[in-house]
Kinemage of the C-alpha trace (Angstrom):
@kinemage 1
@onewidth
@group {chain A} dominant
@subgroup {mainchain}
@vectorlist {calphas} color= white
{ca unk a 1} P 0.000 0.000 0.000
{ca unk a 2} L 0.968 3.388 -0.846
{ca unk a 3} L 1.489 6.184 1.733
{ca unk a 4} L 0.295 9.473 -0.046
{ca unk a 5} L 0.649 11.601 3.137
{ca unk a 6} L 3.443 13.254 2.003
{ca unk a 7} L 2.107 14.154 -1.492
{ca unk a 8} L 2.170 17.812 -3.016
{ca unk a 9} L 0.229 18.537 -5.963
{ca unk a 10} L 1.115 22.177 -7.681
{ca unk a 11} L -0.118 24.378 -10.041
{ca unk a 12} L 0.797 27.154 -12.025
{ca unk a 13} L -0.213 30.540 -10.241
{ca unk a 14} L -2.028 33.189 -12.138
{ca unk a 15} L -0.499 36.525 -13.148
{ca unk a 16} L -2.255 39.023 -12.086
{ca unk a 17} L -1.863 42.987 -13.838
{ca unk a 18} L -2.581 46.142 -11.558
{ca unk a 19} L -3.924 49.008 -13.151
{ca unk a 20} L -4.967 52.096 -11.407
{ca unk a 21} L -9.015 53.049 -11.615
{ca unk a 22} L -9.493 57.087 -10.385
{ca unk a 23} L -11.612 57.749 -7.689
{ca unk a 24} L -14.302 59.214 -8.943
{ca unk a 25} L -14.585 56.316 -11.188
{ca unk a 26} L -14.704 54.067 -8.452
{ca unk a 27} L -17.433 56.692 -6.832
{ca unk a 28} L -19.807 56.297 -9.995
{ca unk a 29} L -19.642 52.498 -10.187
{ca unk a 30} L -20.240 52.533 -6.543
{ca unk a 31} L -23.407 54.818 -7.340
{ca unk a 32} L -24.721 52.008 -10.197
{ca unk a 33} L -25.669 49.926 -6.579
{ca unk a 34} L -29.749 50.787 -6.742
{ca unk a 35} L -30.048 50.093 -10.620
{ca unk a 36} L -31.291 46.825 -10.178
{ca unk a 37} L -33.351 48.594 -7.492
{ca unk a 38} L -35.331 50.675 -9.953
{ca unk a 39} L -35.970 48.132 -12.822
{ca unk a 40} L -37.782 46.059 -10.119
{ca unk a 41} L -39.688 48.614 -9.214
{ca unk a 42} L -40.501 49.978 -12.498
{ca unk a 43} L -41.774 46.411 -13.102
{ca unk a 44} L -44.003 46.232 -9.775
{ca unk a 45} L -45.426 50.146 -10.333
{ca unk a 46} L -45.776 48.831 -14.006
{ca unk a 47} L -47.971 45.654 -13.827
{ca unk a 48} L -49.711 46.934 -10.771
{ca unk a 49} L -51.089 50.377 -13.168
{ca unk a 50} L -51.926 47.479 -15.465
{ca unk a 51} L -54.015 45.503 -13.310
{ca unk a 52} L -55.757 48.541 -11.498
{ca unk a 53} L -55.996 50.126 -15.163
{ca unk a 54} L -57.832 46.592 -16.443
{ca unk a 55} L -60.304 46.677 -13.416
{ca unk a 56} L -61.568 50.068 -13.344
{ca unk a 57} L -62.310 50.002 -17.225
{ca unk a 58} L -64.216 46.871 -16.967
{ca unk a 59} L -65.811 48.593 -13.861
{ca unk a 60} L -66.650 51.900 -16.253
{ca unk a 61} L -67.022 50.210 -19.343
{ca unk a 62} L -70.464 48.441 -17.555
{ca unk a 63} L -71.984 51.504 -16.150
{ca unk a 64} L -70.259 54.229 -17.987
{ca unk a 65} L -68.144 56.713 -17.534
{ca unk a 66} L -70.398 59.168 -16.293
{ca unk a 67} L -72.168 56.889 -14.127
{ca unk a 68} L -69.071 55.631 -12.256
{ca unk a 69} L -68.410 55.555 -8.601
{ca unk a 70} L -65.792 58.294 -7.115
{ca unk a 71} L -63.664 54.896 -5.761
{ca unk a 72} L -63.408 53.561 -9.732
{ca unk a 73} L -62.336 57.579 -10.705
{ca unk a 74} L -59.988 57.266 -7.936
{ca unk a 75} L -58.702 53.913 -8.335
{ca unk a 76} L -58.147 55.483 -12.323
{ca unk a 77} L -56.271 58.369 -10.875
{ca unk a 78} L -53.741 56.156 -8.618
{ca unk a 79} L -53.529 53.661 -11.571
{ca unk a 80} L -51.985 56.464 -14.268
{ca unk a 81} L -49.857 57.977 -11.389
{ca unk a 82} L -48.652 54.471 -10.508
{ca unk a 83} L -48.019 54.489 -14.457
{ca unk a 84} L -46.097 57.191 -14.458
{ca unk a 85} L -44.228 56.641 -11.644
{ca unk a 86} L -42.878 52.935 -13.162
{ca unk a 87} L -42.115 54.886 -16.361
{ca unk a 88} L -40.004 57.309 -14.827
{ca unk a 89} L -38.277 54.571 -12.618
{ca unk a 90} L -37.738 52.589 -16.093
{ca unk a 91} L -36.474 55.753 -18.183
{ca unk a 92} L -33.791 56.170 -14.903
{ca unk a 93} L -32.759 52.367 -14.809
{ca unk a 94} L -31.851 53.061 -19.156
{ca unk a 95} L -29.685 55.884 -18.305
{ca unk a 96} L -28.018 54.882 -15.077
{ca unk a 97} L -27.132 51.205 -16.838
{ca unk a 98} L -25.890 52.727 -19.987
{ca unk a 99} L -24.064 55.619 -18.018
{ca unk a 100} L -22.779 52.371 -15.854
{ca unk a 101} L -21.939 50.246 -18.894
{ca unk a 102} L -19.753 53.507 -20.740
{ca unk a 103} L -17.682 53.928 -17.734
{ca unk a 104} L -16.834 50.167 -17.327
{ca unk a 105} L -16.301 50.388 -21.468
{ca unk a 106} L -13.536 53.503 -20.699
{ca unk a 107} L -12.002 52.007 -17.839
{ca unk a 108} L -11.198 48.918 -19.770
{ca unk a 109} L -10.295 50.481 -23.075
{ca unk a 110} L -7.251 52.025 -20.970
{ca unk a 111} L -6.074 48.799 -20.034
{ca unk a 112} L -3.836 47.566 -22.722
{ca unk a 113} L -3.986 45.254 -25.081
{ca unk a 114} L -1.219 43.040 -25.317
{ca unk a 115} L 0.917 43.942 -22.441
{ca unk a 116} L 4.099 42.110 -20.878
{ca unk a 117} L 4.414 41.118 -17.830
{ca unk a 118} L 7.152 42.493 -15.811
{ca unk a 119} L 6.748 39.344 -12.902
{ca unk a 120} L 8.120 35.906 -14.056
{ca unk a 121} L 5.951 33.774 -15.532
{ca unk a 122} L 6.216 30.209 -14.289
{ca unk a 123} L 4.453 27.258 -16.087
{ca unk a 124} L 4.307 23.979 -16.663
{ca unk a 125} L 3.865 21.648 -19.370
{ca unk a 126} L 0.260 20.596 -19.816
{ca unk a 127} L 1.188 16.855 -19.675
{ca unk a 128} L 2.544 17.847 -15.901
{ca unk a 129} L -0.497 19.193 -14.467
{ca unk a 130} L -1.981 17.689 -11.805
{ca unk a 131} L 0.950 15.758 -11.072
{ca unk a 132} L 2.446 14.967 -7.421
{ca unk a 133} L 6.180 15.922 -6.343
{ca unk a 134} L 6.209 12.049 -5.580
{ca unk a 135} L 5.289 11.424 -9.040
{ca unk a 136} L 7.847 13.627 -10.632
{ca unk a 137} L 10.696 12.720 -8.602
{ca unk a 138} L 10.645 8.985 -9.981
């Protein structure tokens, strides 16, 4: 039986490159935090005008306009505010992600392209991967 205690497996390590990012950058990716925030919400004040829209016009469109209660005027009112409200939130969420999605887009077009690295670079045949300092040493 074989004793594999004493067994190292290794790896190549990853090179890592550090590139500087100024802080105001940093302050208006930190700022694209609530985007998410307002899509979902857009979505929520969205369906909910929807619904509230669908019930009070089959509510008028059986007794008419005119002959319509105050609550089915009122629930009309809250339903195009709620409307307008989601649209605003969506119009926001389009700028803020496309504001969000330029800056990422500038910060890495000033990373470049086919740079050297200055560290050494240490790796190891394919074939060796995976393979134990016990295995190697025979």
């Amino acid at each position: 039986m074989e004793n594999h205690q004493d067994e190292i497996i290794t790896y190549p390590a990853p090179i890592y490159e550090q590139y500087t990012i100024p802080v105001h950058e940093l302050d208006a990716l930190a700022k694209g935090a609530p985007i998410p925030l307002y899509f979902n919400l857009s979505i929520f004040f969205l369906s909910l005008s929807g619904s509230l829209m669908g019930s009070v016009l089959v509510t008028i469109s059986e007794k008419g306009f005119a002959n319509s209660s105050t609550a089915a005027i009122t629930l009309f009112i809250v339903a195009c505010v709620l409307f307008l409200f989601g649209a605003i939130l969506l119009f926001m969420w389009i700028k803020l992600s496309k504001q969000t999605n330029n800056l990422l887009k500038e910060i890495k077009n000033r990373v470049p392209k086919n740079t050297k690295s200055s560290g050494n670079i240490i790796s190891a045949p394919i074939g060796n991967l995976g393979n134990t300092q016990e295995n190697t040493n025979q």
